[in-house]
Structures are given as structure tokens and as C-alpha cells.
VOKOLTOR-21866 format. One record per residue: x, y, z of N, C-alpha, C, CB in turn; residue in one letter. Coordinates in steps of 0.001 Angstrom, whole numbers, plus 500000, padded with zeros to 6 digits. Atoms other than C-alpha are relative to their C-alpha. Glycine has a CB too. Layout:
XYZXYZXYZXYZA/...
END
This chain:
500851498801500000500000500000500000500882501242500000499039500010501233X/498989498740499752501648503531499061498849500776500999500575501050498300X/500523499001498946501404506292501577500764501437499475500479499481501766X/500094498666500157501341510199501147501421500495500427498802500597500812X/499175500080499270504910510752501716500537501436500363500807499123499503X/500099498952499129504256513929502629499617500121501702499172500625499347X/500750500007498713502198513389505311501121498841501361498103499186499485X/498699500524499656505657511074506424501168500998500427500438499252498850X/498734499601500043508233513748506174500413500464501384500162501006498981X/499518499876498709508510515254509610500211498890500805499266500737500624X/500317501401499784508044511612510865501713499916500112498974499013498647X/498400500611501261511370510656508745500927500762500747500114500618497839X/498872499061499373512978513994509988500294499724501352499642501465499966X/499745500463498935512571512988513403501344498394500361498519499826500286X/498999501078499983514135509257513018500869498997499328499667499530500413X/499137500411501097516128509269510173501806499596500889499984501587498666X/498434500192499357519591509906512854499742498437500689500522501461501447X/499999501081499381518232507003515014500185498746498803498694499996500884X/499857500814501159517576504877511263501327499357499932499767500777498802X/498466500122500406521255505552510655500888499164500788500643501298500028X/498844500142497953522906504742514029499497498032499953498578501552502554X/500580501477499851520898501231514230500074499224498618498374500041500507X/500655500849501270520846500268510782500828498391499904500323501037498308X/499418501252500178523800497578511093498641498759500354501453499938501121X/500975500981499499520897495519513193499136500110499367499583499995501184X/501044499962500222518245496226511080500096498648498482499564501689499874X/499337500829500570517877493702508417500222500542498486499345498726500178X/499638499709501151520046494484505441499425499739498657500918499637500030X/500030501087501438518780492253502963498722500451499531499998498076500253X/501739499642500416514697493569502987500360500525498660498969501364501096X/500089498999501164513741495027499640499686500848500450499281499873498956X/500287498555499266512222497868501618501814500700500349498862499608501874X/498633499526498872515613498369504244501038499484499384500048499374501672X/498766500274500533518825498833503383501039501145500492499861499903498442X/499289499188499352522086500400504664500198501693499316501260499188500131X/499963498729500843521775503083502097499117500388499904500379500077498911X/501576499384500076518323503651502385499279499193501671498930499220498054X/500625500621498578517507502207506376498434500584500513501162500443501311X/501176499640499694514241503917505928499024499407499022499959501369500091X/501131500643501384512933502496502588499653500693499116498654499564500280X/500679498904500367512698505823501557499775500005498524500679501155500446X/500405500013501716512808504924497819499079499229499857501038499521498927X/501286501126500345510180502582498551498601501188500012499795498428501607X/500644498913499644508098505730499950499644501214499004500708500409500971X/499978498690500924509031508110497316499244499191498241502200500751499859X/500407500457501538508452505554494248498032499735500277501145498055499436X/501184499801499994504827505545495726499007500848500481499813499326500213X/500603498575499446504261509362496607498938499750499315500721501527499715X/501323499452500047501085510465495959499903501137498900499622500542501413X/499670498553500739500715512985492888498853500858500831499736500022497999X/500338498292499281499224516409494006499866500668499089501068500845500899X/499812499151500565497611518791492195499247500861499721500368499738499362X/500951498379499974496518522597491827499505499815498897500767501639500043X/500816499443500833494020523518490129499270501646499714499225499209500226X/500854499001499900493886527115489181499074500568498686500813500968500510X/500984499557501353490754528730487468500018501526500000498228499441500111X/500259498847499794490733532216486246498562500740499718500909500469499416X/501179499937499635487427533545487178499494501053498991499865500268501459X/500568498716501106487108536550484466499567498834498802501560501476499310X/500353500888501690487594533486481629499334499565500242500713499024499166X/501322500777500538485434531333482466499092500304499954499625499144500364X/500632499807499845482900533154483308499936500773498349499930500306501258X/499621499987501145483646534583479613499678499195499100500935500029500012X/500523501496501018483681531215478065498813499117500250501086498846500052X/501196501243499473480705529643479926499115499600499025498970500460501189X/501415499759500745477964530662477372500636499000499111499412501686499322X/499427501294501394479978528699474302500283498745500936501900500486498907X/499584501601500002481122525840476319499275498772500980501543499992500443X/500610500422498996478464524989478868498639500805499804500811500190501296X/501314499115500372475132526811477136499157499572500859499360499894498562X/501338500343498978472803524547479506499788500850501145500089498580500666X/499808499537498467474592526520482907499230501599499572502069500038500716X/500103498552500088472627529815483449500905501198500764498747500175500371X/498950499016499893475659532389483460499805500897501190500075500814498757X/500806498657499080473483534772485994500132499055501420497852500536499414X/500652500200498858472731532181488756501853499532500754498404498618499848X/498239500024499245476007532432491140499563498254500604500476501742501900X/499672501624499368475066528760492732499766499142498573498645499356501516X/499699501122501116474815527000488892501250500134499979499393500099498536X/498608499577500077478351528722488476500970498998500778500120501458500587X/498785500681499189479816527378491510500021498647499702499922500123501572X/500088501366500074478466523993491280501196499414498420498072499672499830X/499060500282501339480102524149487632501491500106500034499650500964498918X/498156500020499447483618525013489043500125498607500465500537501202501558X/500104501761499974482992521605490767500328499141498968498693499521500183X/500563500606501104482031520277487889501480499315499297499072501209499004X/498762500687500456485514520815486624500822499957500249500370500030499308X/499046500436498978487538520638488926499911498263500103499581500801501515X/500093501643500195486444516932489307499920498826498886499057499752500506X/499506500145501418486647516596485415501384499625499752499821501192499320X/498905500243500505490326517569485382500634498814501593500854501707499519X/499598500642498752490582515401488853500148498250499016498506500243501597X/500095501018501066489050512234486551500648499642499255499376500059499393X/499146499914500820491312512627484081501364499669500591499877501173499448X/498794500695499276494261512243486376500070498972500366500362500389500908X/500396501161499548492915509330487845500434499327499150498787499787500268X/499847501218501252493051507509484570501337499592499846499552500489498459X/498034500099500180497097507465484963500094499201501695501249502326499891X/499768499815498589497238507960488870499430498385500818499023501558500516X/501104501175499164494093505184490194499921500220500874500121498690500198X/500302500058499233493648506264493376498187499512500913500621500881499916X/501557500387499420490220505058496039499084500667499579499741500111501368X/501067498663499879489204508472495959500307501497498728500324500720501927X/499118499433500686489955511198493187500377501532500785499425500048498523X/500124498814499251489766513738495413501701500357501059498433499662501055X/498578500471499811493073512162496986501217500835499510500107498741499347X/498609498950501468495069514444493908499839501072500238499816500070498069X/499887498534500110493917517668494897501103500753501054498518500566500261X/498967499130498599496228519985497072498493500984499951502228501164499466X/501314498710499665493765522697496386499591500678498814500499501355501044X/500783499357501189491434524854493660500561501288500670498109499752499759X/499703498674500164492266528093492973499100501287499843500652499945499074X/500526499595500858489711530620491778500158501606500577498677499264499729X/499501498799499921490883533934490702499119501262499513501158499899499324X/500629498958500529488650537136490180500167501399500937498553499543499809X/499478499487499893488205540310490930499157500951501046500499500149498952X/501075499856499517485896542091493841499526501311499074500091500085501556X/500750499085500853483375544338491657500275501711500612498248499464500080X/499705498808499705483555548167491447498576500203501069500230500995498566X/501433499586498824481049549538494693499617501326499960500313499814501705X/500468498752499759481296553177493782498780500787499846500615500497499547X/501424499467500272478487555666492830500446501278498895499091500599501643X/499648499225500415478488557626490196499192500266498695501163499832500050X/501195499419500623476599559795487208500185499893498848499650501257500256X/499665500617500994476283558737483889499953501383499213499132498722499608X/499233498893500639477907561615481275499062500741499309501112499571499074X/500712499695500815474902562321479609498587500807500671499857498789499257X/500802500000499608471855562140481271500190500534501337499564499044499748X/499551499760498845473648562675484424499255499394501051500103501239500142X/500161501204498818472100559467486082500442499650501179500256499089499691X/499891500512498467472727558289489830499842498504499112498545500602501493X/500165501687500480474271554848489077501021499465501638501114499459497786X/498772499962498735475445553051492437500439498366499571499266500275502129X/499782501279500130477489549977491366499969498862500628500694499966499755X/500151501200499110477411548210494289498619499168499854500127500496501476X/501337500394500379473887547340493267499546499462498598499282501060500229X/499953500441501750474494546517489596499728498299499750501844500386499257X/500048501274499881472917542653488419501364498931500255499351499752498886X/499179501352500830476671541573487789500973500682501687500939500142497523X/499255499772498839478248543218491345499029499043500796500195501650500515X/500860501163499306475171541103492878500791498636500015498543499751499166X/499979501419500283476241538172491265501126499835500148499552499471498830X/498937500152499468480031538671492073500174499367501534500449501153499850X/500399500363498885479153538727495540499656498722500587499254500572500092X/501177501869499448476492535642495599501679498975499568497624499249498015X/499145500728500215479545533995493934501347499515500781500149500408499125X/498689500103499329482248534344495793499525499608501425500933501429499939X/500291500833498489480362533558499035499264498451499698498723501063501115X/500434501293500107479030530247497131501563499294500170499081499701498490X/498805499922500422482640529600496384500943499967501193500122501125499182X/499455499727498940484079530453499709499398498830501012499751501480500331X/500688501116498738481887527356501716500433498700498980497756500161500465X/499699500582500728483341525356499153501249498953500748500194500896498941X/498945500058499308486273522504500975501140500278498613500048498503500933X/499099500113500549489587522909499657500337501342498937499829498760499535X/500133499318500940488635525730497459500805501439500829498372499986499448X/499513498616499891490673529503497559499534501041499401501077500083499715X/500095499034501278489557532471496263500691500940500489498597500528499450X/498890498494499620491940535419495638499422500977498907502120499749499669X/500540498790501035490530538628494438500700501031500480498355500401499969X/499549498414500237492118541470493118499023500951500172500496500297498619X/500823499108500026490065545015492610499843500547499268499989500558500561X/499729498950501176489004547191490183499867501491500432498940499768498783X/499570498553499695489667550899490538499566500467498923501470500375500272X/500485499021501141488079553508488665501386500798499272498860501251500760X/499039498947500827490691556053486231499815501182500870499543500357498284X/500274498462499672491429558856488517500237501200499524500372500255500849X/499757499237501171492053560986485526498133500417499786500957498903498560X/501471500010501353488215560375483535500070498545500538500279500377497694X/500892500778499720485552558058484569499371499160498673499094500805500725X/500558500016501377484030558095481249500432499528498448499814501098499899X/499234500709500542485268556044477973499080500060498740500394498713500727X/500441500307500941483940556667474890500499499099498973499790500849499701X/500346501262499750482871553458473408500891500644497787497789499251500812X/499459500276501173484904552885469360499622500708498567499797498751499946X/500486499621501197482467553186467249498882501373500061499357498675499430X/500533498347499762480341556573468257501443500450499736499233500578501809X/498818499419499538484101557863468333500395499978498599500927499271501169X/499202500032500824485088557178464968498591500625498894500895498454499866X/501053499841500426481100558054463503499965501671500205498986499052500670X/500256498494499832481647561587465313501443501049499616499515500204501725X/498617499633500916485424561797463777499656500231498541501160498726500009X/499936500186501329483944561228460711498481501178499694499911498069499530X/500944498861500349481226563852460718498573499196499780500545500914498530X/501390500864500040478277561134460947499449500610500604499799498677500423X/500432499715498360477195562121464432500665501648500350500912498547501268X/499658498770498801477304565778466561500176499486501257498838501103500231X/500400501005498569478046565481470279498893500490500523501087499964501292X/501764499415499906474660566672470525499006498378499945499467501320498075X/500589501529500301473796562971469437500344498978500470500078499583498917X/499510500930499209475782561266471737499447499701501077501022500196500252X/500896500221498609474008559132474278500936499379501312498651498767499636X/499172500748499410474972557505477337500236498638499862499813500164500963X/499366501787500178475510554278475966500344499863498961499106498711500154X/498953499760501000477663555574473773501523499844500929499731501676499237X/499368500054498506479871555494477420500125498706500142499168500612501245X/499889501148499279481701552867479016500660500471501156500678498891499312X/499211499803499095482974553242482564501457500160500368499704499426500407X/498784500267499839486809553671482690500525499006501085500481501106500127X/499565500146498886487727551179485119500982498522500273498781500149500776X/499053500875500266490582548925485887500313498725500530500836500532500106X/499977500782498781491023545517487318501470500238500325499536498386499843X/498361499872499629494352545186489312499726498661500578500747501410501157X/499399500987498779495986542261491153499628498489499245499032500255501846X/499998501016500458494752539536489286500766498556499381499606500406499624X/498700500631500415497397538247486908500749499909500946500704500588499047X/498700499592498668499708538959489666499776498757500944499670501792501135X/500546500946499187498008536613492057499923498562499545498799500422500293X/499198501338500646498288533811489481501196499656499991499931499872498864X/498338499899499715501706534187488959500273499299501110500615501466500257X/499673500987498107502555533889492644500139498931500285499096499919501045X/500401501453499709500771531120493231500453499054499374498838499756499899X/499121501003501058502088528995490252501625499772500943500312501037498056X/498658499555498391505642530350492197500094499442500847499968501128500916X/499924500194498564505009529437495251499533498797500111499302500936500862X/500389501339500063503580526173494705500715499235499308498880499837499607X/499310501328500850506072524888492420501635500107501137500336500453497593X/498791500030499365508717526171494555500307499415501302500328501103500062X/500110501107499330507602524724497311499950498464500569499733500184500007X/500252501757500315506662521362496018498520499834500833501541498698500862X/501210500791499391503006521463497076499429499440499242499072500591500624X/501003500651500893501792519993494036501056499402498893498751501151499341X/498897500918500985503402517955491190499268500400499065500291498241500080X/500933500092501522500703518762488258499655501677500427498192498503499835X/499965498862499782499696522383487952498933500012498614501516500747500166X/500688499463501065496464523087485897499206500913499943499491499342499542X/500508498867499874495341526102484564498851500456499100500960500747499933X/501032499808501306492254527259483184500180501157499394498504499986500300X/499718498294500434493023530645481281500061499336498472501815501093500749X/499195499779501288494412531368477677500543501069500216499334500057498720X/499061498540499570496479534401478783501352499936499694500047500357501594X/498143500505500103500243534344477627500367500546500783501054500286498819X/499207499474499078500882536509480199500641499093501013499306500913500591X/499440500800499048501537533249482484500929499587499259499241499013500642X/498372500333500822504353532356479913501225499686501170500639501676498960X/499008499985498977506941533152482343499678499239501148500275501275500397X/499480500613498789505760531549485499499554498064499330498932500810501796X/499173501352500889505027528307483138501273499278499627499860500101499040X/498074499967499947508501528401482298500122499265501486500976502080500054X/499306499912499069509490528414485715499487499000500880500085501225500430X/500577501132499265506970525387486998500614499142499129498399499851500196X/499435501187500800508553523244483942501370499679500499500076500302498434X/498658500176499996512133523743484859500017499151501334500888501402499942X/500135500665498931511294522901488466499372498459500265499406500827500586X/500666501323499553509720519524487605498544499574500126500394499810501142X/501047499803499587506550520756488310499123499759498078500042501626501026X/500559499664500624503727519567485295499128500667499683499973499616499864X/500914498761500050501842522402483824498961499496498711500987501631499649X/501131499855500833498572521554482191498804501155499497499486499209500459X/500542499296500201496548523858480486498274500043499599500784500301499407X/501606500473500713492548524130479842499820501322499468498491499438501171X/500490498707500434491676527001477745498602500109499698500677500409498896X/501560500278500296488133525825477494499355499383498515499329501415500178X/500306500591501508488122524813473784500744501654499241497708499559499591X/499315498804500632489499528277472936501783499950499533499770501176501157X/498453500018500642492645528698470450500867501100500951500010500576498120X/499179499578499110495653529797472343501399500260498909500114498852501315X/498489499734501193498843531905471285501038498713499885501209501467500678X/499119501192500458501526529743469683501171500057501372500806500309498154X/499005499690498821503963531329472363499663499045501121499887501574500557X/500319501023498650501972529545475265499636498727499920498967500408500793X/500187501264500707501413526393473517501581499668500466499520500062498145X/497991500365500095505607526274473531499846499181501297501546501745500236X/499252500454498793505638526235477077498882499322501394500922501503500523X/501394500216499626502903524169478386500675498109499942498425500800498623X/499625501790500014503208519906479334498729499468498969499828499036501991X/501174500776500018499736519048478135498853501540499570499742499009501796X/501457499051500017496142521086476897498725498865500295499710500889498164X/501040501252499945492930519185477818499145500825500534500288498547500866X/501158499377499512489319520527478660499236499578501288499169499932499019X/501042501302499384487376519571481625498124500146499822500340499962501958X/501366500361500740484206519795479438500096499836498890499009500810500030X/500084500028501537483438518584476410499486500489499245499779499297499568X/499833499293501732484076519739473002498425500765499896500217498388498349X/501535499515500596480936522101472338499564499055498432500135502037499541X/499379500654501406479350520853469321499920501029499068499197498670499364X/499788498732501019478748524463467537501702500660500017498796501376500587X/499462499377500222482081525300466414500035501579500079500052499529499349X/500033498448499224481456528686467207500530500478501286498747500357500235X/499103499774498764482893528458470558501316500246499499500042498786501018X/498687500293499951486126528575469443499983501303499339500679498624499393X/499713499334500548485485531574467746499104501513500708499891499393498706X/500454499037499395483927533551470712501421500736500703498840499462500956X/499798499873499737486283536026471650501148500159501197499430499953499569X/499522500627498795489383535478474387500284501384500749501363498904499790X/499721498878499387489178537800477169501617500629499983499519499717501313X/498174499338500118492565540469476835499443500430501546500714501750498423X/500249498242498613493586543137479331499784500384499860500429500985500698X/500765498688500008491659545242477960498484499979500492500009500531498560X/501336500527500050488547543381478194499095499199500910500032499399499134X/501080500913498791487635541661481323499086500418500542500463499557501142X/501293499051499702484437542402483030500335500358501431498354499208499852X/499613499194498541485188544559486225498340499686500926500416502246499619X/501089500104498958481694543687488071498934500457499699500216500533501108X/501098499544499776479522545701487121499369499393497715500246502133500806X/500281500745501044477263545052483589499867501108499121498856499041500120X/500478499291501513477826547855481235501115500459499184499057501365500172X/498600499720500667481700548096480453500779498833500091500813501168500651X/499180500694500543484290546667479764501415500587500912499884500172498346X/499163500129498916487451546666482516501820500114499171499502498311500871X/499045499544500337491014548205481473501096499324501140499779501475499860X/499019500165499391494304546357483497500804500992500038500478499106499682X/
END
């Protein structure tokens, strides 16, 4: 029977000197025991236990849900969570099929899920000069409900960054009014407010992935490392879980991914299956320019 040889190591540290000191009497010959190993420890290590993170970034999926999971309703924060489940114990399954453990649950160190807490300010829309208070907005609601479904969750983390308004200009006129009133289509006499998008920025996010990748490979709390994103920005701490040993799997949800982060990647695999409208693959991949900051009528600047 292997054992967790983590859950061994202080154990070991304790009576590895005594191991040493006694080993003449112990018996040489075991396949376990031996004067070069009086603990067995290669017996221990050849049946560690794999381990492994699972982080999700909470802007994408919630992004990709509609194409790759159309049944889940996007709005209700407890279908959501249950669906983090969902695949979390997907890419758990999938390990199994190598691994075999009783339980698959056995492989996790821990879930990750990364977003960002919604904007709460108050403030007047450019036009009309509306009273808008975000903290009250359907999609700051549903941040909220989420992250406290999410939070009673075992094993599960959530790390949220913030978004911050532009303390410059609030206000963001939206592409195409902008290029309609460049071009002499439109007066700003004809500009409405939802011609407006909120200026506002997430922070801390990426950052908080990073880290964690970091700090978990450097540690050695996990041996497998999978990530749900398409972001090349993790490039670098990819890199830096491969060199260490550490495997880095990727789920981008069915979404095409730069060639750059393809390079540096062990593995891609979904933990849902393949939509069958090809069209998913051709919805959009959240940038930094584009994540949704909380509330439901812009569009979120890093």
C-alpha cells in the first residue's frame, strides 16, 4: 500500500539519525531496508502520491461559459459554483486515469479561483447625468452571491484582486460613436449615454496567478499544475513550473491559444466537452483590455 509521503516527512525527519545509528541491526537484505536507504525511503518516494493545483481564472470562464456549457445559466452564482465543481472533478478524473487512486479527490492539494471584487462606487452617467450606484448593479450582485458560494466550498481559495476607477476620467467613449463623430456622421449633441463605458481597471489579478504557480512549484506542494486561462501573460511563470519539475497543464476551454503559450505548456485538455457548435472557438478570448470589472455595462482596462 503507498502512503502520502508527505504526510511522512517530519516523521522521517525525526528518526532518520536514530535509522542511521541502528541500521547495522536492522535487516540488510529487505527490499524495503537497506544500509543506504535504512528507511525504505525509495520505497516511499516511488509511491508518493501525485498532488495537484488547480487554478481557474474567474474573468475566463465566466467569459467562456455561454459557448462551452450553454445549459449553465451564466446569471445564477450557485449553477456557476456547482460548475467550478464540475471541473475541477473533470480535470481530477482525468488524472485518475494514469494515477488510480480510492478516491479522486486524493490528487487535489487545492482549487484556485481567481477574480476580481466588483467596482462599489456611485456615480453619474455623462449624459443624462444618472445616479448609478454599482454596488447594486445585476453583475456586482452576482460577484458577491459567487464568491460567498465559492468560499463554503472545501479545499477551494479564492483570491481577488480590485478594480479601481481612472482617477484621471471616469468616462470612455465606446469605438464606434468615436470614429462616427470623427467622421462627421454624428454631433456630440447625438451622443448618448451608451455611447459610454465606465473607465475602470482591474488590478491584482494576473499577479496573484503568477505567485501562486511560484510558490507552489517552489515549494513542492503539488506535482501537476492546471490552469484554466488562455492568457500568455503566464508564459513566464510556466517556464518556471517546467524547469522545476513541476507539470503544467493547460485548459483554455476549447478556445485557440497563442503559439507562444502552447511552447511552454506539458499538456492542453478541457474539463468539458468539446461544444458541438464550432462557434465556441470563435467567441472572443478575454485580453487586458477586456475583462468584466463587476459591474454590467463596460468593459474593465488592466
Amino acid at each position: 500500500m503507498c502512503v502520502d509521503v508527505r504526510a511522512m516527512t517530519d516523521y522521517i525527519h525525526l528518526i532518520r539519525p536514530l535509522a542511521v545509528r541502528f541500521a547495522p541491526i536492522l535487516d540488510s537484505g529487505s527490499a524495503i531496508m537497506s544500509k543506504a536507504d535504512p528507511l525504505g525511503l525509495s520505497f516511499w518516494v516511488s509511491c508518493q502520491m501525485v498532488r495537484a493545483a488547480i487554478l481557474i481564472d474567474g474573468g475566463y470562464l465566466l467569459k467562456r461559459l455561454p459557448a462551452v456549457r450553454s445549459d449553465v445559466n451564466a446569471s445564477d452564482a450557485s449553477a456557476v459554483a456547482q460548475t467550478v465543481n464540475q471541473l475541477v472533478r473533470s480535470h481530477l478524473t482525468q488524472l485518475d486515469e494514469v494515477h488510480k487512486v480510492p478516491n479522486i479527490y486524493q490528487l487535489l492539494y487545492r482549487t484556485f479561483y481567481y477574480d476580481a471584487r466588483p467596482y462599489t462606487g456611485k456615480e453619474h452617467t455623462p449624459v443624462g447625468k444618472r445616479s448609478i450606484d454599482y454596488s447594486r448593479t445585476p453583475q456586482a450582485l452576482f460577484r458577491k452571491s459567487l464568491f460567498k458560494a465559492l468560499h463554503g466550498q472545501p479545499n477551494l481559495a479564492v483570491r481577488l484582486g480590485e478594480v479601481r476607477r481612472n482617477p484621471n476620467r471616469f468616462w470612455l467613449l465606446h469605438e464606434r460613436p468615436q470614429k462616427d463623430l470623427l467622421n462627421g456622421r454624428i454631433a456630440v449633441g447625438d451622443l448618448t449615454d451608451g455611447d459610454f463605458a465606465p473607465a475602470l481597471r482591474q488590478k491584482g489579478v494576473d499577479m496573484r496567478i503568477g505567485l501562486d504557480i511560484a510558490s507552489i512549484t517552489l515549494k513542492r506542494q503539488a506535482d501537476v499544475i492546471v490552469l484554466v486561462s488562455g492568457d500568455a501573460d503566464f508564459v513566464p511563470a510556466a517556464k518556471l513550473a517546467r524547469r522545476e519539475g513541476v507539470k503544467f497543464i493547460l485548459d483554455p476551454l476549447w478556445q485557440d491559444i497563442p503559439p507562444d503559450l502552447f511552447e511552454h505548456i506539458d499538456g492542453l485538455r478541457s474539463g468539458f466537452s468539446k461544444p458541438k457548435n464550432d462557434r465556441a472557438r470563435q467567441v472572443q478570448t478575454p485580453s487586458a483590455v477586456d475583462r468584466d470589472s463587476g459591474d454590467n455595462q463596460a468593459p474593465v482596462r488592466r
